[in-house]
Legacy VTK file of the C-alpha trace (Angstrom):
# vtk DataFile Version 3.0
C-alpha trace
ASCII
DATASET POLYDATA
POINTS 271 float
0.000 0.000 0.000
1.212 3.316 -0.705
1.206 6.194 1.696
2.458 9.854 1.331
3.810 12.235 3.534
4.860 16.176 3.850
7.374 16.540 6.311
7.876 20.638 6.505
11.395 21.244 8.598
11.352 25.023 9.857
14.152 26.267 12.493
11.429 26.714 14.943
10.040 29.181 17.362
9.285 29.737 20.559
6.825 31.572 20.867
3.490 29.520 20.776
1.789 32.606 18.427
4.315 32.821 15.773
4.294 29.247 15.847
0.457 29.252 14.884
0.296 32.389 12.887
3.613 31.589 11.003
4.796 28.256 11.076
1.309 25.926 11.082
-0.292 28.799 8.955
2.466 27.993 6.211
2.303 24.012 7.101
-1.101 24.117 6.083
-0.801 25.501 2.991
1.590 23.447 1.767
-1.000 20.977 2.961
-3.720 21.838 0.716
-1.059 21.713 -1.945
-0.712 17.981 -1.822
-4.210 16.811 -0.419
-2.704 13.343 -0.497
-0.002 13.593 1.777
-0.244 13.389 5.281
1.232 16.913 7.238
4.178 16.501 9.469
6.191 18.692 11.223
9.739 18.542 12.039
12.291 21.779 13.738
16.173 21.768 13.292
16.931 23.755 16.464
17.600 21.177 19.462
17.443 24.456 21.895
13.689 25.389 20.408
12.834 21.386 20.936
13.751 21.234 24.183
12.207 24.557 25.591
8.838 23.866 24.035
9.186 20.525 25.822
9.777 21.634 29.421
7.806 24.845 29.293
4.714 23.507 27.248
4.885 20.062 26.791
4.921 20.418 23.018
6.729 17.852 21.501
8.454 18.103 18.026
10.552 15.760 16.264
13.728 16.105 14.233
14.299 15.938 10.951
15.985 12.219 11.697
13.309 11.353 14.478
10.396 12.324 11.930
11.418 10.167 8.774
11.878 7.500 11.549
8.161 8.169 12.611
7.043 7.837 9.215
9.285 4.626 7.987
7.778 2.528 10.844
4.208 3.633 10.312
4.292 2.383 6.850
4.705 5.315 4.765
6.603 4.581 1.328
6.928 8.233 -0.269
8.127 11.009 1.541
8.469 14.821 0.490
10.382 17.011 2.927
10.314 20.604 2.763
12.139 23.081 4.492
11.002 26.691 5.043
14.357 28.241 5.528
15.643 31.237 4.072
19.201 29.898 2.652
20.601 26.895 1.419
22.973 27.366 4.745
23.970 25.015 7.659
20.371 24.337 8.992
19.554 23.143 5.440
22.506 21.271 5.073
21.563 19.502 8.461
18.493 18.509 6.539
19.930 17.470 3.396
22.410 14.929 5.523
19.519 13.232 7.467
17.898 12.755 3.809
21.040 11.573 2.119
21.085 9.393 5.227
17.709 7.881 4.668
18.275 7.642 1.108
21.389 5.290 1.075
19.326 3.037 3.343
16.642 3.029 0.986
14.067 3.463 3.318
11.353 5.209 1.282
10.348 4.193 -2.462
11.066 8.296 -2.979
12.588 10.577 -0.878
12.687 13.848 -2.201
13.834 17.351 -0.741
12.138 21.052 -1.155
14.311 24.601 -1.657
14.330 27.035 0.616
13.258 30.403 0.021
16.327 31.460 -2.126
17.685 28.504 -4.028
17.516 29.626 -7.531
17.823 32.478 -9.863
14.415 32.221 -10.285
13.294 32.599 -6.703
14.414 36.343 -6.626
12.003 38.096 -8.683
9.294 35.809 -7.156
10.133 36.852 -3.754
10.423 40.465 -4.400
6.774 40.483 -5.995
6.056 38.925 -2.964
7.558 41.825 -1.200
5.653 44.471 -3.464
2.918 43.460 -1.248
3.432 45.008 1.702
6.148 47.919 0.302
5.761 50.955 -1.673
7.372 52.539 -4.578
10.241 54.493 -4.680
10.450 56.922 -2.332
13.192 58.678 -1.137
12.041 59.661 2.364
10.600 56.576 3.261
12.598 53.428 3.190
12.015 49.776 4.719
14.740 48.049 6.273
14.406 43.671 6.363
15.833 42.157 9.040
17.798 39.096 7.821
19.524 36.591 10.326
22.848 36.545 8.290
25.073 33.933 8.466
29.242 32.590 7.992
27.984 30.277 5.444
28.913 31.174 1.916
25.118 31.229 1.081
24.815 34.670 2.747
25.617 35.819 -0.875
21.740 35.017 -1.665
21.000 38.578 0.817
23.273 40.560 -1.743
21.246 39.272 -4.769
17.812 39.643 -3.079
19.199 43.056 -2.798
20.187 43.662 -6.362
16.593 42.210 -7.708
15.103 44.812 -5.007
17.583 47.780 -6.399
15.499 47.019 -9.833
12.065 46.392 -8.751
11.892 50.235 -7.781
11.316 49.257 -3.974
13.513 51.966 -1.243
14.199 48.744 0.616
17.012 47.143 2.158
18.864 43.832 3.419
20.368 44.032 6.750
21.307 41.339 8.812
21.431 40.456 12.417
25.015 38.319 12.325
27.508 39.433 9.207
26.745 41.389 6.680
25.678 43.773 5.381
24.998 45.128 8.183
22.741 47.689 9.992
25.708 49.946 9.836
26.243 49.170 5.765
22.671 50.425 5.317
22.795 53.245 7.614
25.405 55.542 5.231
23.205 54.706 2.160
20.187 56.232 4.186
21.491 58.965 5.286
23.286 59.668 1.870
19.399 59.581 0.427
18.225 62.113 2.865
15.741 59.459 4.349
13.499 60.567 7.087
11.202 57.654 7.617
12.077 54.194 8.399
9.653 50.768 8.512
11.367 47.617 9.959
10.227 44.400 8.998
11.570 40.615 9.533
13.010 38.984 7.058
12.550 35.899 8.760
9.989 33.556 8.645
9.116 34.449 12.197
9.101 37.039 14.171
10.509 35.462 17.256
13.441 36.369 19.472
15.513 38.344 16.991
12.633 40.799 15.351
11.246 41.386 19.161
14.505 41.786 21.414
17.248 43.040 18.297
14.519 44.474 16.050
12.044 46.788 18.057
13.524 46.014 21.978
13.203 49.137 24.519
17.096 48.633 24.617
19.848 48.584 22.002
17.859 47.317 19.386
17.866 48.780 15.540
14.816 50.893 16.718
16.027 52.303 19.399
19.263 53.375 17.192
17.938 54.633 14.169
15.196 56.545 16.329
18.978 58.168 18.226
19.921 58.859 14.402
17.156 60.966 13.797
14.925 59.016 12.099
11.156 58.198 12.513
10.742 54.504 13.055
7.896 52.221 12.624
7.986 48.914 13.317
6.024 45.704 11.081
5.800 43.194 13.408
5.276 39.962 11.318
7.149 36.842 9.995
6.922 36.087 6.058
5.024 32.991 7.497
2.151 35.322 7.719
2.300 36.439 4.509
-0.201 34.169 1.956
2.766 35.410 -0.842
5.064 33.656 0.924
3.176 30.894 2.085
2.118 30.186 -2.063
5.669 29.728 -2.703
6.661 27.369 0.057
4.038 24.999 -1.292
4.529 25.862 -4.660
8.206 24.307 -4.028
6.383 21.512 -2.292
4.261 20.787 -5.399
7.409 21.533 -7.532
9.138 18.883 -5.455
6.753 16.126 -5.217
6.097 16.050 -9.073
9.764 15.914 -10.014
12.252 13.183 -9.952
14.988 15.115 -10.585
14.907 16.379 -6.670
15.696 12.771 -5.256
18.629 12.748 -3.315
20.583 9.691 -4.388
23.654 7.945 -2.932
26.771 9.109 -3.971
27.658 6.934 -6.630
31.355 5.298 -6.207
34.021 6.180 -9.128
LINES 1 272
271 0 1 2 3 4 5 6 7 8 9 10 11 12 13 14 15 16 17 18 19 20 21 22 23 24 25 26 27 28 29 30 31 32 33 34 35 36 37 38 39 40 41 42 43 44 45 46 47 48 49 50 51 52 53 54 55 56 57 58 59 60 61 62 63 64 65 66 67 68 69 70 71 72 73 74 75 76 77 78 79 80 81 82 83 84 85 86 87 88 89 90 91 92 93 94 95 96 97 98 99 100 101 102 103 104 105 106 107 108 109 110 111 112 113 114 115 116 117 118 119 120 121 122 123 124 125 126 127 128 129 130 131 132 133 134 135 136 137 138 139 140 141 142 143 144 145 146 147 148 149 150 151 152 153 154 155 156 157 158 159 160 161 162 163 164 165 166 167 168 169 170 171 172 173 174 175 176 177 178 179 180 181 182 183 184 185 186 187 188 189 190 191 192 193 194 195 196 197 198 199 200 201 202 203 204 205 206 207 208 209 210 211 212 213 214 215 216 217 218 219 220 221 222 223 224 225 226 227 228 229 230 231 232 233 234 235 236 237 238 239 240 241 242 243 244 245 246 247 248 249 250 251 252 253 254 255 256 257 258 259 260 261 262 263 264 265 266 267 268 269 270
């Protein structure tokens, strides 16, 4: 008998209201995607999997725990899909466990999702998505996305996102939490534009720990120092997981994924 499964791997949150409004909000709709697969859920951050466990006796899997789950309950073809920004290490951690699973030949298919930005084509899709909740051009008002930023090489993906956003006509810019650029990188082009009015948003599929505490805190956050610079500040408290935009394309990659063969991890194949 055959039996299909979704497993969507986020980072995790938290926060139990993010987790609904962002996380299960975009699990679903990758749901409805592929109406014969059964939903699972799966987080790559051990710290996140063992708070939600002591504090609120939620209990989420790993990536390697779930596609245990679902190998001894019967199920024969598997798509996982991750809702991660990059291709970086917490997609990587991913990929292993399904490279793992693979050379056992557990599943009949096993097959893996993108992240947000995986391909050249994901940039222009993601800054339509964008054009959503952004105006035009406009030099006194600009919007400022909080990325989490990261050593990994794939931190390049923030500088293309920003070159597709230099062309859409949006006054927006990348600026990461860890690496660059940097809040202090954006901060000369701002003030080089004149810019009087800032909006901070997440660019994250939460907005957890980072957006609330280094985002829009009472203390040494990016509000409180662009407010010291001069600038009016107002804050958009919400996680692309809210987003239906960004939601379509995480189960658009689903449904990309679970159509295509080409996507199946196989062993590496010995020379």
């Amino acid at each position: 008998m055959e039996k299909n499964a979704v497993l969507v791997v986020s980072f995790g949150t938290s926060h139990l209201d993010t987790l609904n409004s962002c996380i299960e909000a975009t699990e679903n709709r990758i749901h409805e995607a592929l109406p014969g697969f059964e939903l699972r859920r799966a987080f790559t951050s051990n710290f996140i999997i063992k708070k939600l466990a002591k504090r609120d006796k939620v209990i989420i899997d790993k990536p390697q725990k779930a596609l245990e789950r679902l190998k001894n309950e019967g199920f024969t073809h598997v798509v996982v899909q991750p809702l991660h920004i990059l291709p970086g290490y917490e997609y990587h951690k991913i990929k292993d466990v399904v490279m793992e699973f693979t050379r056992r030949r557990t599943f009949k298919s096993l097959l893996l999702g993108e992240p947000l930005l995986y391909n050249n084509k994901d940039y222009p899709v993601v800054v339509e998505a964008l054009k959503t909740q952004l105006t035009l051009r406009d030099d006194e008002t600009a919007c400022i996305l909080m990325g989490h930023g990261t050593d990994h090489f794939s931190n390049a993906c923030y500088y293309c996102l920003q070159s597709f956003i230099d062309e859409s006509g949006l006054n927006a810019y990348i600026a990461n939490v860890e690496g660059a650029p940097s809040l202090e990188n954006v901060l000369g082009k701002l003030k080089r534009k004149e810019t009087k009015k800032i909006k901070l948003m997440p660019f994250m599929l939460v907005a957890g720990d980072h957006a609330r505490n280094d985002m829009a805190g009472e203390e040494d956050s990016w509000k409180t120092i662009l407010e010291k610079e001069g600038f009016e500040v107002e804050v958009h408290m919400h996680g692309l997981g809210e987003k239906e935009e960004f939601r379509q394309i995480f189960a658009q990659k689903a449904l990309e994924t679970s159509s295509n063969g080409k996507k199946l991890i196989r062993p590496m194949q010995k020379i």
